[in-house]
PAZAPA-4460 file (N, C-alpha, C; in steps of 0.05 Angstrom, whole numbers, plus 32768, in hexadecimal, padded with zeros to 4 digits):
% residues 145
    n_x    n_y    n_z   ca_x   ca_y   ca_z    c_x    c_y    c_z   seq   type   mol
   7DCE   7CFF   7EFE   7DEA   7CFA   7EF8   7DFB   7D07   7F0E     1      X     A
   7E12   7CF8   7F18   7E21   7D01   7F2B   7E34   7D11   7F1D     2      X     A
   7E40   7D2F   7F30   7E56   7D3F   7F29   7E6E   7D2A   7F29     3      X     A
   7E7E   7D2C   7F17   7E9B   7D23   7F16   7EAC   7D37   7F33     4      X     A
   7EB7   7D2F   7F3B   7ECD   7D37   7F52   7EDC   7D44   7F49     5      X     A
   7EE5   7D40   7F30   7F02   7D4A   7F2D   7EF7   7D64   7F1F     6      X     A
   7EDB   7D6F   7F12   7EDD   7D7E   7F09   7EC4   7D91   7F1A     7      X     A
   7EC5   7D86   7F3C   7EAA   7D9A   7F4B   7EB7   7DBE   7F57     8      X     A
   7ED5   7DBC   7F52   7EE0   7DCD   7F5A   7EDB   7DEC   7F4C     9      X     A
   7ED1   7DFC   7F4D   7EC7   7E12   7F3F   7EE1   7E35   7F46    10      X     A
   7EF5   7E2C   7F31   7F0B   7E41   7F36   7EFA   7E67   7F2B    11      X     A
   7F08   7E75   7F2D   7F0A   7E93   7F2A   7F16   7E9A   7F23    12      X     A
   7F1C   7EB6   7F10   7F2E   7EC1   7F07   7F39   7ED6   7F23    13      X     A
   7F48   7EE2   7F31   7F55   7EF3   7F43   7F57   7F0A   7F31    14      X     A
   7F59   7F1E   7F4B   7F5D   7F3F   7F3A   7F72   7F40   7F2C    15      X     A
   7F94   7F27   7F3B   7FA3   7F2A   7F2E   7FAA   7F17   7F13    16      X     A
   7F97   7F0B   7F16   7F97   7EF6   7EF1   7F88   7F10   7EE9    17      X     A
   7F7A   7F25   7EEE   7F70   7F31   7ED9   7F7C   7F47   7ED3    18      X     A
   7F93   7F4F   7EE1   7FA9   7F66   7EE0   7FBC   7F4C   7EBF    19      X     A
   7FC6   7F3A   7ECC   7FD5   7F2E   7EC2   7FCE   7F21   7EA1    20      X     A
   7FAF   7F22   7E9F   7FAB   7F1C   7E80   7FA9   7F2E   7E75    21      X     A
   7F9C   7F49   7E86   7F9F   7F68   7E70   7FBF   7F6C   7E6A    22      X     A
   7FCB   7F66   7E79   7FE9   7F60   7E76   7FED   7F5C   7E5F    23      X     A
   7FE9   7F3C   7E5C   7FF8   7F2C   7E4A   7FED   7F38   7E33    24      X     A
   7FCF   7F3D   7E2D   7FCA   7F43   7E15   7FD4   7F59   7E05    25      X     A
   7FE3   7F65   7E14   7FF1   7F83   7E07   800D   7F84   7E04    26      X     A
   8018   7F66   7E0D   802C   7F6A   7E0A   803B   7F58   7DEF    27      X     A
   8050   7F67   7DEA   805D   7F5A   7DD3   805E   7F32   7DC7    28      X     A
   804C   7F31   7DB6   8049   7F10   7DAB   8068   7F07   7DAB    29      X     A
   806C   7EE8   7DB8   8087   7EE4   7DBC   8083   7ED7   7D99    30      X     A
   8096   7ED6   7D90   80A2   7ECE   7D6E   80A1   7EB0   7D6E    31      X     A
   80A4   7E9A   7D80   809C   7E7F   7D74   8085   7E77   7D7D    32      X     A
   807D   7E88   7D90   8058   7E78   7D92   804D   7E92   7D81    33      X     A
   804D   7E9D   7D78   8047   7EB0   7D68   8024   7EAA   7D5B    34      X     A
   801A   7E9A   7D4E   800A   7E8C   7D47   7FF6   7E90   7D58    35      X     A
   7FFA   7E79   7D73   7FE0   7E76   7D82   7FDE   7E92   7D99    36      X     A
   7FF4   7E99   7D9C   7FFA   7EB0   7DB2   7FEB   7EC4   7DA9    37      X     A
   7FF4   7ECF   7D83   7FDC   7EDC   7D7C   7FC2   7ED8   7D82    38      X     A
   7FB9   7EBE   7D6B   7F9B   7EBA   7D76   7F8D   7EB7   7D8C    39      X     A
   7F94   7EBE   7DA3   7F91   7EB6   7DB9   7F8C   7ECF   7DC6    40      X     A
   7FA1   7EF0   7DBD   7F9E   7F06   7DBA   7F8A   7F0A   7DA6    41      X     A
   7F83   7F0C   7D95   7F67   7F0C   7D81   7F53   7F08   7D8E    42      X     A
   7F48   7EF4   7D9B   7F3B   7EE7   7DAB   7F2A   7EF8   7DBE    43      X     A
   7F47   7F0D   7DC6   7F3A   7F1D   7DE2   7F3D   7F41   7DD5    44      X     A
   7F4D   7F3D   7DC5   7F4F   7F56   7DBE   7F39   7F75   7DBD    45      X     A
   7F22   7F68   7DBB   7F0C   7F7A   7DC3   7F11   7F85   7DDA    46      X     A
   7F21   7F7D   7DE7   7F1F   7F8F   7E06   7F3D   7FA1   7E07    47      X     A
   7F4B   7F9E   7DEA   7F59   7FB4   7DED   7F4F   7FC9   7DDB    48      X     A
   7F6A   7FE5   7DE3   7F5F   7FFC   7DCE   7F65   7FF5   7DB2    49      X     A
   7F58   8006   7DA7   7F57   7FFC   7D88   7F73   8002   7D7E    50      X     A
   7F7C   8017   7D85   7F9F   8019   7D7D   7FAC   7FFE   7D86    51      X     A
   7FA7   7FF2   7D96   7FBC   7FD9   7D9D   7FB0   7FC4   7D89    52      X     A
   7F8F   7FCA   7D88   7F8E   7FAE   7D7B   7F8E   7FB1   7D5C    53      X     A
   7F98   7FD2   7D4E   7FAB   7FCA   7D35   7FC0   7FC6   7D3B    54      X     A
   7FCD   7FD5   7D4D   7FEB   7FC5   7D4C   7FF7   7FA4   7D4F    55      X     A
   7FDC   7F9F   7D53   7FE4   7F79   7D61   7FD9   7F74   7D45    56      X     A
   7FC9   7F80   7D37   7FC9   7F71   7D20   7FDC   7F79   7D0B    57      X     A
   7FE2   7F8F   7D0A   7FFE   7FA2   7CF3   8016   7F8A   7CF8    58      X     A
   801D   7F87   7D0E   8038   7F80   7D19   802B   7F5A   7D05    59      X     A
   801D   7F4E   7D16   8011   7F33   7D0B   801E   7F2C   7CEA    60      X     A
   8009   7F4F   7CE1   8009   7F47   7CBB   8028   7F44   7CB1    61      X     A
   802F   7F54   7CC4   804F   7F5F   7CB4   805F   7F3B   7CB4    62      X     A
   8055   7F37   7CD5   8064   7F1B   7CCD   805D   7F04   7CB8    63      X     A
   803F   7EFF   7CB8   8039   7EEC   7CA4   8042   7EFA   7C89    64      X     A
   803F   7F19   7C80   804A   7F16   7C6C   805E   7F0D   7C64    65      X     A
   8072   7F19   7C7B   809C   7F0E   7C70   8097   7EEF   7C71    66      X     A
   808A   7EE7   7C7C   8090   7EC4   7C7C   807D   7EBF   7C65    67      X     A
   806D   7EC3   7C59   8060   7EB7   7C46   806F   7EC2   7C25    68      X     A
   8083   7EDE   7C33   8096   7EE9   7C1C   80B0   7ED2   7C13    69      X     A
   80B0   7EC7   7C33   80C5   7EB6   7C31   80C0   7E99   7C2A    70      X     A
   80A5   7E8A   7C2C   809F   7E7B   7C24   809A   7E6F   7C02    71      X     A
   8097   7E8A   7BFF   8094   7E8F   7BDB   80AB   7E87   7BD1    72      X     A
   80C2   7E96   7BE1   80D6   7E95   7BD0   80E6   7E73   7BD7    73      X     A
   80E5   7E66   7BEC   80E9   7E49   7BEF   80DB   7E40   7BD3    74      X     A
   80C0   7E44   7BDB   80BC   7E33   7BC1   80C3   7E35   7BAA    75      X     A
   80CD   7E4D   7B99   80DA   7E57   7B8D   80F3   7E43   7B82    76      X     A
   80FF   7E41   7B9F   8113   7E2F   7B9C   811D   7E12   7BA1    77      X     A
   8106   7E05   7BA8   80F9   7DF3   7BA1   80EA   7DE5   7B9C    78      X     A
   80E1   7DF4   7B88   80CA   7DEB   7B7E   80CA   7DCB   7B68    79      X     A
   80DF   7DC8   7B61   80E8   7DB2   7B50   80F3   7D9D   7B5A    80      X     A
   80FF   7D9F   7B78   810C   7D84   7B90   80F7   7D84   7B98    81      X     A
   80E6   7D8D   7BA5   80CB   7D82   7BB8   80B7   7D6A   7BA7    82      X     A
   80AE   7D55   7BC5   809A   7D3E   7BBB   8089   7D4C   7BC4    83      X     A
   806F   7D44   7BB3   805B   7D4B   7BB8   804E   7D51   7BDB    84      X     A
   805B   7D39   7BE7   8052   7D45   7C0D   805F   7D58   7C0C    85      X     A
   807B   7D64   7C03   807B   7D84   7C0A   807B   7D98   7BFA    86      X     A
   8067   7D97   7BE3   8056   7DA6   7BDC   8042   7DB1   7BE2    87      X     A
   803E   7D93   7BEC   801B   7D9D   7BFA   8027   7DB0   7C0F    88      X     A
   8039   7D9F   7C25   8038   7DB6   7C36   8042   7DD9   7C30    89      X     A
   804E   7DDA   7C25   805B   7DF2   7C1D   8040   7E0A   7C08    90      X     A
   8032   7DEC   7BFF   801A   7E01   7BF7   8000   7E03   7C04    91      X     A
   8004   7DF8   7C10   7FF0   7DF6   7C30   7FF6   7E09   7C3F    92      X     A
   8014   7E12   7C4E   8016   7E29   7C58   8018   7E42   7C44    93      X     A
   8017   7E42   7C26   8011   7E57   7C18   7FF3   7E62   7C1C    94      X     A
   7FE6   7E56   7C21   7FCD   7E57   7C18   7FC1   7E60   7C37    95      X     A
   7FCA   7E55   7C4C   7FC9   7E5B   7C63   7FD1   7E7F   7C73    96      X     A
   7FE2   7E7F   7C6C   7FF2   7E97   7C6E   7FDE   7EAD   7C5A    97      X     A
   7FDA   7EAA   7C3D   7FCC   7EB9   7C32   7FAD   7EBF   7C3E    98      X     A
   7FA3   7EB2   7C47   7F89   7EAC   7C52   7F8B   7EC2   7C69    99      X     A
   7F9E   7EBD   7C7D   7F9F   7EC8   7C96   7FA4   7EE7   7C8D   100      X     A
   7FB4   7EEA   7C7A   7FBF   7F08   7C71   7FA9   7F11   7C6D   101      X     A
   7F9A   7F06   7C5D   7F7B   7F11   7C56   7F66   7F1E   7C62   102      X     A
   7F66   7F08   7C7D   7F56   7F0A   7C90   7F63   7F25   7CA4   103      X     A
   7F79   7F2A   7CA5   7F84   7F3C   7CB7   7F81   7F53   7CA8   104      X     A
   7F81   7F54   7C91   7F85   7F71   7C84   7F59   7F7D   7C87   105      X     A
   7F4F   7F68   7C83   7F33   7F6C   7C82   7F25   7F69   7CA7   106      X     A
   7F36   7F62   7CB5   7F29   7F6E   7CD8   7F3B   7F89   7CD5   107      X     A
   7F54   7F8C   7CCE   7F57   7FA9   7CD7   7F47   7FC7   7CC7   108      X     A
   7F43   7FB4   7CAF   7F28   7FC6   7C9F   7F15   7FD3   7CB0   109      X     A
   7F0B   7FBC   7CBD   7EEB   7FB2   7CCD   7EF4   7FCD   7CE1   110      X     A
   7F0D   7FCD   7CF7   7F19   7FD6   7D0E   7F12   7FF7   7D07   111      X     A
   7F26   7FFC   7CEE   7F24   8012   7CE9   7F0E   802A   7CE4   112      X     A
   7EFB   8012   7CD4   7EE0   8024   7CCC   7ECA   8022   7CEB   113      X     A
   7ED3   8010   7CFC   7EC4   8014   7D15   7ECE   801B   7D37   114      X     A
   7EE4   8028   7D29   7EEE   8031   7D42   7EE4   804C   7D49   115      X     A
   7EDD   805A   7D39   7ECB   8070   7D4B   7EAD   806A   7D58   116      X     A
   7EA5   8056   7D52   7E88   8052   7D5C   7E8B   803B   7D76   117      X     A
   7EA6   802A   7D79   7EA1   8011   7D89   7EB8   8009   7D90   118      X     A
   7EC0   800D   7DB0   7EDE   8009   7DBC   7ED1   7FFC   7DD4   119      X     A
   7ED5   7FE8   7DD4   7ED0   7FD2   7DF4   7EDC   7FCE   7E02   120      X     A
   7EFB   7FE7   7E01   7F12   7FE6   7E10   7F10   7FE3   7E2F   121      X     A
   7F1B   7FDB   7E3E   7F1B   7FD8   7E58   7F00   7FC8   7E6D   122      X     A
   7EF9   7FB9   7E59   7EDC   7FA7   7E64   7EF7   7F9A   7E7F   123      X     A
   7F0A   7F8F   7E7E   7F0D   7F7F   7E99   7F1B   7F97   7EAE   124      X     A
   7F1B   7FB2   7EA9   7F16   7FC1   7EBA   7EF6   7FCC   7EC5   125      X     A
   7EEF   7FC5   7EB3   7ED1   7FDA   7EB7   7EC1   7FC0   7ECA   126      X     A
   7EC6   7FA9   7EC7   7EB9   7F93   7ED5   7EC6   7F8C   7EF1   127      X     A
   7EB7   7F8D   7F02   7EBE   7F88   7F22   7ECC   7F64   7F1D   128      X     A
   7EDC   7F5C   7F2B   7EE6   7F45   7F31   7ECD   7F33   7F35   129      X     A
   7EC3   7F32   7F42   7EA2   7F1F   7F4E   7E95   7F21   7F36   130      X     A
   7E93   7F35   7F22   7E82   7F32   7F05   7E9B   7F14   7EF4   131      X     A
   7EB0   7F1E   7EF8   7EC1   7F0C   7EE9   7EC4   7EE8   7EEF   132      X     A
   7EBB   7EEB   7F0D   7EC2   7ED5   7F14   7E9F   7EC2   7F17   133      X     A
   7E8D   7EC9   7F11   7E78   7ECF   7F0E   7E78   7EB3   7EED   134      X     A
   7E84   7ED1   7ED8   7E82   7EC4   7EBF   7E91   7EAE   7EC2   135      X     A
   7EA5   7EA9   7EC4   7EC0   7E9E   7EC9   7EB8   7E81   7ED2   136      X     A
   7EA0   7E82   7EEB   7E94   7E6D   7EF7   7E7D   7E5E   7EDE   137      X     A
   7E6D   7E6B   7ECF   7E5D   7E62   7EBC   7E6D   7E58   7EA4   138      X     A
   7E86   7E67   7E9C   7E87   7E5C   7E85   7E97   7E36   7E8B   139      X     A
   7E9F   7E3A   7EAA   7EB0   7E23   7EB6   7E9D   7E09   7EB1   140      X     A
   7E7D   7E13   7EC2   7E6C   7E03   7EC6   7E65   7DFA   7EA3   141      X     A
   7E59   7E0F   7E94   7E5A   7DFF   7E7B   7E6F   7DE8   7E6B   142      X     A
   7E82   7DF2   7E79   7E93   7DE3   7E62   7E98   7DC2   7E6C   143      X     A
   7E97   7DC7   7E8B   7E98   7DAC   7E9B   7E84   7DA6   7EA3   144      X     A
   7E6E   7DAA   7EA7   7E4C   7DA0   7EA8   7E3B   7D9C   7E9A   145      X     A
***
């Protein structure tokens, strides 16, 4: 089978994309991508210290809680104008929100009881650039070969 063209090109991460994602991951979740920006920080969070990665989850809970505080009380108030499509949705994101609260309160459980035995902080310092670009190159080839 012949390589496709458009996808024979095999990019790298640079020392400075890897200054620039330890960056981003530590820095404050912007409030309307909030959602994926988190999970996306979750994702990599193993490679921060464990103090940051309760605080990325403390700061997280606090928000799903006020919004799922505030969602309660919508429904609250209307609960008796809404058709059933916005029921569902309104109890679709109840149920959603509760789920995630759950799940956050039970990794920072997990964080806490294993933060003295296991901190993987600074893996994209501790890894030479050529190790990075290395992986960077395999996970490329998998995903397009």
């Amino acid at each position: 089978m012949e390589k496709s063209v458009a996808f024979s090109k095999v990019y790298t991460i640079t020392e400075n994309g890897i200054k620039s994602f330890y960056y981003y991951i530590q820095t404050e979740i912007e409030p309307r991508k909030n959602k994926w920006d988190f999970m996306v920080r979750m994702y990599f969070a193993d490679n921060l210290p464990i103090q940051k990665q309760k605080e990325i989850i403390d700061v997280e809970l606090m928000r799903q809680e006020d919004s799922l505080e505030q969602l309660l009380e919508l429904q609250k108030l209307l609960e008796k104008r809404m058709n059933r499509f916005q029921k569902f949705s309104l109890e679709t994101g109840l149920k959603q929100k509760e789920v995630l609260i759950e799940e956050l309160r039970q990794l920072k459980k997990e964080i806490e009881k294993n933060s003295l035995s296991n901190n993987k902080a600074g893996i994209f310092y501790a890894w030479s650039s050529k190790q990075l670009a290395e992986v960077e190159a395999k996970r490329h080839a998998e995903l397009f070969y």
